[in-house]
Structure formats: C-alpha cells, structure tokens
C-alpha positions as CSV (number, residue, x, y, z in Angstrom):
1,X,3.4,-13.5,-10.5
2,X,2.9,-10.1,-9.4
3,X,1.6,-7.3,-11.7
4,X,2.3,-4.0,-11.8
5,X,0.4,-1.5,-13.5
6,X,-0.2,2.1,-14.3
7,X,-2.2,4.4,-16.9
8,X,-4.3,7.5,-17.4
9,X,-7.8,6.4,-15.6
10,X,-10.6,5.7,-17.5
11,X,-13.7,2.7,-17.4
12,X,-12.8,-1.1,-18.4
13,X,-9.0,-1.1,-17.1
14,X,-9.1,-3.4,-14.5
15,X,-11.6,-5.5,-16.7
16,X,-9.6,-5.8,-19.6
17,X,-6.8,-7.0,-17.4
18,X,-8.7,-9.4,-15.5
19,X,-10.4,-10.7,-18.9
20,X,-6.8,-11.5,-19.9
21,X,-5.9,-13.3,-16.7
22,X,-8.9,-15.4,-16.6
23,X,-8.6,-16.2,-20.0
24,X,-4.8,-17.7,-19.5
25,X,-6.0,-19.7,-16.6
26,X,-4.7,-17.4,-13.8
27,X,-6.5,-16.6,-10.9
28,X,-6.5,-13.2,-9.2
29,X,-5.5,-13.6,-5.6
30,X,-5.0,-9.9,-4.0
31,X,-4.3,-6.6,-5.4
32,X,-4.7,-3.2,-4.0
33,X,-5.6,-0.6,-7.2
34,X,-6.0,3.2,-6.7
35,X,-7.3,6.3,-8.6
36,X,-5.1,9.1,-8.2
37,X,-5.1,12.8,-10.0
38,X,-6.4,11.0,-12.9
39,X,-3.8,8.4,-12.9
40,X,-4.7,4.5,-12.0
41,X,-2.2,2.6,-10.5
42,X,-2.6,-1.0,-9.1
43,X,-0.5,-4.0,-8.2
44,X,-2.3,-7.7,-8.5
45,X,-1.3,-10.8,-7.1
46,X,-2.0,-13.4,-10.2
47,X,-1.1,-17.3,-9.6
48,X,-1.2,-19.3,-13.0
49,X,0.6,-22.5,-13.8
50,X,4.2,-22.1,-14.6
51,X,3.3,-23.9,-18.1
52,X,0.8,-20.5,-19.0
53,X,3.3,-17.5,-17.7
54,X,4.6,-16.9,-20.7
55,X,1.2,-16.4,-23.0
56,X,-0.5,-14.9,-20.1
57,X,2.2,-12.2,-20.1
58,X,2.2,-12.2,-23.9
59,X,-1.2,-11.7,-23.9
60,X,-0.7,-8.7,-22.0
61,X,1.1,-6.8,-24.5
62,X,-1.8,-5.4,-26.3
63,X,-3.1,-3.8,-22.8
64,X,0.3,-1.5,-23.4
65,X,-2.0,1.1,-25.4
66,X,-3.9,2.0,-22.2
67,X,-1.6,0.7,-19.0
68,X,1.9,0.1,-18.8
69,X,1.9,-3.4,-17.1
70,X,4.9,-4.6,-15.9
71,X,5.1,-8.7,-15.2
72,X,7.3,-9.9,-12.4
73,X,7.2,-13.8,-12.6
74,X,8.5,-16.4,-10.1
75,X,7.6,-17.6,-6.9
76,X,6.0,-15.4,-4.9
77,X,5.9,-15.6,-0.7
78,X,2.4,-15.8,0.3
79,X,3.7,-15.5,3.8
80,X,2.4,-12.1,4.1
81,X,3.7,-11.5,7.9
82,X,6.8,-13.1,9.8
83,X,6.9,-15.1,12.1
84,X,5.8,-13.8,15.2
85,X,4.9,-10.0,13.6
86,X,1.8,-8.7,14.8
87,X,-0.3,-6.2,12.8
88,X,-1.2,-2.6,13.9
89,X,-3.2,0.4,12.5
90,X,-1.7,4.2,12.9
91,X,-3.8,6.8,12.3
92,X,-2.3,10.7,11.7
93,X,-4.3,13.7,11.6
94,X,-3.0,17.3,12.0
95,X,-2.0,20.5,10.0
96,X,-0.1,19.6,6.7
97,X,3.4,20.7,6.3
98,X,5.8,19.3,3.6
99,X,8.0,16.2,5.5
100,X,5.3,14.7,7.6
101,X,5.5,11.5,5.9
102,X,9.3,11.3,5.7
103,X,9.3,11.8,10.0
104,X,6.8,9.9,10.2
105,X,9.0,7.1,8.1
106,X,12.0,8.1,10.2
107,X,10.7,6.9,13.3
108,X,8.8,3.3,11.4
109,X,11.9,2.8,10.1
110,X,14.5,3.2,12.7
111,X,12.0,0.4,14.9
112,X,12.3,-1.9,11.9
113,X,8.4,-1.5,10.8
114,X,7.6,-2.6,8.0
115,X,4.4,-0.6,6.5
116,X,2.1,-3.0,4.3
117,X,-0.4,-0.3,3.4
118,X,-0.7,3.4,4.1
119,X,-3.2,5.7,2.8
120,X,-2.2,9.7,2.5
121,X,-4.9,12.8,1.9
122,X,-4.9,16.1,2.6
123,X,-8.4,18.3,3.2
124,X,-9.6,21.4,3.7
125,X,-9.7,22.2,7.6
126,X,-13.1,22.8,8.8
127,X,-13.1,26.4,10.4
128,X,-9.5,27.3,10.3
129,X,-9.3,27.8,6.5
130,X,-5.7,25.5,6.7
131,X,-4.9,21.9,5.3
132,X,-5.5,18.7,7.2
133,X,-2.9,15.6,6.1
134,X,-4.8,12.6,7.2
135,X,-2.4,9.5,7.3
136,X,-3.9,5.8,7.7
137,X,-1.4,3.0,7.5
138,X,-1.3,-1.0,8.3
139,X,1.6,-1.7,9.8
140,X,3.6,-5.0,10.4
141,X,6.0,-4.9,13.7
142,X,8.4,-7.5,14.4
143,X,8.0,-9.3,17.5
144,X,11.3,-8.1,18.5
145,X,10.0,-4.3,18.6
146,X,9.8,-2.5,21.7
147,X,6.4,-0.9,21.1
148,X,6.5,0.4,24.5
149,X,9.5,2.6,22.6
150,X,7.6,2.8,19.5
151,X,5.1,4.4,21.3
152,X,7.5,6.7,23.1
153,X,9.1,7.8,19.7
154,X,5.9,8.3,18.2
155,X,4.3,10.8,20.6
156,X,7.1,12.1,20.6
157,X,7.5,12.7,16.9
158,X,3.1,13.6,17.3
159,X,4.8,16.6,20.1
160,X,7.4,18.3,17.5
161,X,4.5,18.0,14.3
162,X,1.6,19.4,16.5
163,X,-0.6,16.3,15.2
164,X,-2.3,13.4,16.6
165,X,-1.3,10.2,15.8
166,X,-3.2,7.0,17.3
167,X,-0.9,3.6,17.5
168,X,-3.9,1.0,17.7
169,X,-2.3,-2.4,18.7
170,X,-4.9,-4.5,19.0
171,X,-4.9,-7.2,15.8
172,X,-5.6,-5.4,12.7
173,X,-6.8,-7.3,9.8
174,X,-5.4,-5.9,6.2
C-alpha cells in the first residue's frame, strides 16, 4: 500500500507511523519524506499481507491528531522504470523568476519524461544581492526519446531563462 501523509512538523512523526506499521506486520520498503515551511509531508511504500490491511490502516486513525494519512491499498508496481527507460540527473541553476518550473515542465513533458524526483530551492545570490532557483531532478526517459532533441530543447529553453541547466546521462541511481 502506499501512504500518504502530511502535518505541521514536529519530533516522533515518522516514528509513530513506523511503530504502527511494524506493529501490523508491514514492512517499510521506500519513502521519500520532506520538511518544508514547517509542514512535513512524506509518501511511504508499506507492503503487509492483504489479511493485515485493514487493521493496519485502522490502526492509523489515531495518528489523524498530528498527520493526515491517507491509505491507498492494492497492488502496487514495484517496477519503478519501463522497459528500456534509462535514468538521468538535470541540474538548474540561475536567477529566480516566477514560471521556471512550469518551462522547465513544458519542455520534460512535451519529450514524454517522466520526473521521479525533483528537488526545488531558491538562495540568496552571492554578490549580486538577487535570488538563485536551484532545481535538481531524477528523471526517467523512455527509450523512444530523442535525447539528442531533448538536449536541443533544453539549451534551448537554458538560452530564453538565462540559466544553466546540466542534462547528465550517464546512469543515475535514485
């Protein structure tokens, strides 16, 4: 089953949800969990035998207080790449302006990349008293891509924003 979840941040969260899981026999496979503006937000990966799904999501009511958890059970595809996909970093970096990620989506998008993580901040600039949007994503590109046009699109896209953006396609582990 996959679990969603979301609260205000604070010690114990992802304990008191992993005491639960344990408890009911599941086992924590993947998750990725963040802290952000004083909101936690996380998404697990739980297997646990069809048989316990039901308590182990009952047993996950009294969490409600502190996270909102929502319980999506049912078979889950632990395929996490198609066939023939290959995984590639892309790295951003240049002066922030609202619509960066949205172009930068466009372009993903329109080559039928499919982004499995991607990791946003923006900074103070050193020395030019601007922002700096720093983008880092893992993305998964179908074999059927043209990443020679990818590329293209992309440093083309890096031209119009005035940023750098690296396309590392070597095989990137998430």
């Amino acid at each position: 089953m996959v679990l969603t979840l979301i609260g205000d941040d604070r010690a114990g969260l992802v304990n008191a949800v992993a005491e639960v899981v344990a408890r009911h026999g599941g086992n924590w496979e993947r998750s990725q969990m963040a802290e952000l503006a004083g909101k936690f937000a996380g998404i697990v990966l739980v297997t646990v035998a069809d048989d316990d799904v039901d308590a182990l999501v009952g047993a996950l009511e009294p969490l409600h207080g502190m996270l909102d958890i929502t319980a999506q059970p049912g078979a889950v595809d632990l395929e996490v790449m198609a066939p023939g996909a290959r995984r590639f970093a892309l790295d951003l970096v240049g002066t922030d302006r609202p619509g960066i990620v949205r172009e930068i989506t466009d372009v993903l998008a329109a080559h039928a990349v499919n982004i499995d993580t991607l990791r946003t901040e923006t900074r103070d600039a050193p020395m030019s008293g601007g922002r700096l949007f720093e983008a880092m994503a893992t993305l998964e590109v179908p074999a059927s891509t043209d990443i020679g046009a990818l590329r293209v699109a992309l440093e083309k896209l890096a031209n119009e924003l005035m940023v750098d953006i690296t396309l590392d396609t070597s095989n990137v582990q998430a």
